[in-house]
N, C-alpha and C positions, 0 to 999 in steps of 0.2 A: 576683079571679083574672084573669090577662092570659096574652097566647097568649108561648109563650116561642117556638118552633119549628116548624115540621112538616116532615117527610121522606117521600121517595117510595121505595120499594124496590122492583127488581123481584125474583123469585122466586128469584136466585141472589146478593141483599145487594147487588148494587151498586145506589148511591145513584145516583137520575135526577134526582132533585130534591132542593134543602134552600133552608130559607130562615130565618134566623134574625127573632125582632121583639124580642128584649129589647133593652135600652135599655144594658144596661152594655156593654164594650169589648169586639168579636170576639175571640174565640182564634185565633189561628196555625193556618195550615191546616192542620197536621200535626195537632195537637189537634183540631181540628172532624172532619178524617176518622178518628181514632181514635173517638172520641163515637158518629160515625154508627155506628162499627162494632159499638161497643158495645150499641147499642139496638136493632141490628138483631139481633145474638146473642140478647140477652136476650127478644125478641121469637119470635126461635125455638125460644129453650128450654124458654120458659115454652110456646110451644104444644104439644112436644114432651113434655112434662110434662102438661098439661092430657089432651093424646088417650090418655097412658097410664094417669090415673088416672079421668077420666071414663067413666061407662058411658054415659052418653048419646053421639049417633053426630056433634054440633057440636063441634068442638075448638078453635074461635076462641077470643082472646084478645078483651075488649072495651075492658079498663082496667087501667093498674095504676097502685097508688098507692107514690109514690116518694118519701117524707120527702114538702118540703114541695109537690111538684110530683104532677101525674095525668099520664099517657100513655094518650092514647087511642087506639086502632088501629083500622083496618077493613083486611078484609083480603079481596081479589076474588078470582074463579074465575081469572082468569090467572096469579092468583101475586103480584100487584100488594100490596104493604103502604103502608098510610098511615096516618102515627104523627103525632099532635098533640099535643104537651108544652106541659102549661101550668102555671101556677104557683097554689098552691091558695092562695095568703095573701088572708087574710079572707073566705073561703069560709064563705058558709052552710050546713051541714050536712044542716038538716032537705029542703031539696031536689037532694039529692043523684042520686036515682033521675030525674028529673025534665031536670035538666039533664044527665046521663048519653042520654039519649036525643036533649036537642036538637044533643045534640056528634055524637053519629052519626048522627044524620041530616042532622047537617051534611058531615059524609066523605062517608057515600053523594054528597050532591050534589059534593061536590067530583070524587067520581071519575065517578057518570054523566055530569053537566053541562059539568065542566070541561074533565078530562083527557080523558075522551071527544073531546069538540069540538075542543079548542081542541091538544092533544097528539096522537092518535091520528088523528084524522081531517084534520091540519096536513099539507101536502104537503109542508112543510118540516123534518117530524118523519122520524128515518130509524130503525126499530129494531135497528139493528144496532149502528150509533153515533148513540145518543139528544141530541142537545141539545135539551132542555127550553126553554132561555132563550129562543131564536129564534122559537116557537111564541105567543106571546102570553100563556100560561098564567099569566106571574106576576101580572101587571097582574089580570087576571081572578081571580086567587085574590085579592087585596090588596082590590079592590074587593067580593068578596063576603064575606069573612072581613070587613070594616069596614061591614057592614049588620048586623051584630053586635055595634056599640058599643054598645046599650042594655043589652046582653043582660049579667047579672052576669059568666058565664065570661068575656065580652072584655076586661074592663078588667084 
């Protein structure tokens, strides 16, 4: 399994962040902004769905399983969604629940450690017009997302 993606949403879909890792040829920007759009819908339909039909009072989304791909989300009290698309080929099954956990606990830290730090608290982060890029953020996610080459989900 290898990371295909992750994206950053704030609470009204516009993308703050993307960063592609697969290896075959970028899409045309026009396609990649339609994509994000996409998974940011689905992302809130499916929550939108979840709180109508759950009686419990949690209505997050954690996973969903996409053919041969997982999208993982977390999603914070400000509104913030962060969506991890990875690619399930030769995924082992039986530790599924398992690695479910280390994948969000991997987002939590991306959003307390990283973006917190290195985005939010960047003097050169503005939120009104967010560049991400100029905050160091990426460098910082590349480098901790690849302390996770051992890890099955990385490769």
């Amino acid at each position: 399994m290898g990371i295909h993606s992750i994206h950053v949403f704030d609470r009204k879909g516009k993308t703050l962040f993307t960063k592609r890792y697969a290896e075959e040829d970028a899409p045309d920007e026009e396609f990649a902004a339609e994509q994000r759009k996409l998974v940011f819908g689905m992302l809130f339909s499916l929550k939108e769905i979840a709180s109508s039909l759950s009686p419990a009072k949690e209505d997050s989304i954690h996973s969903v399983q996409i053919g041969a791909s997982t999208l993982y989300t977390l999603e914070t009290a400000s509104g913030l969604r962060f969506a991890l698309y990875l690619d399930r080929v030769g995924e082992d099954e039986s530790n599924v629940q398992k690695k479910a956990s280390t994948i969000r606990s991997a987002l939590q830290h991306i959003y307390n450690n990283l973006w917190i730090n290195q985005v939010t608290r960047s003097p050169l982060y503005d939120p009104v017009h967010p560049n991400v890029n100029e905050t160091g953020f990426e460098q910082h996610l590349d480098t901790y997302l690849s302390s996770f080459s051992s890890q099955s989900w990385y490769k």
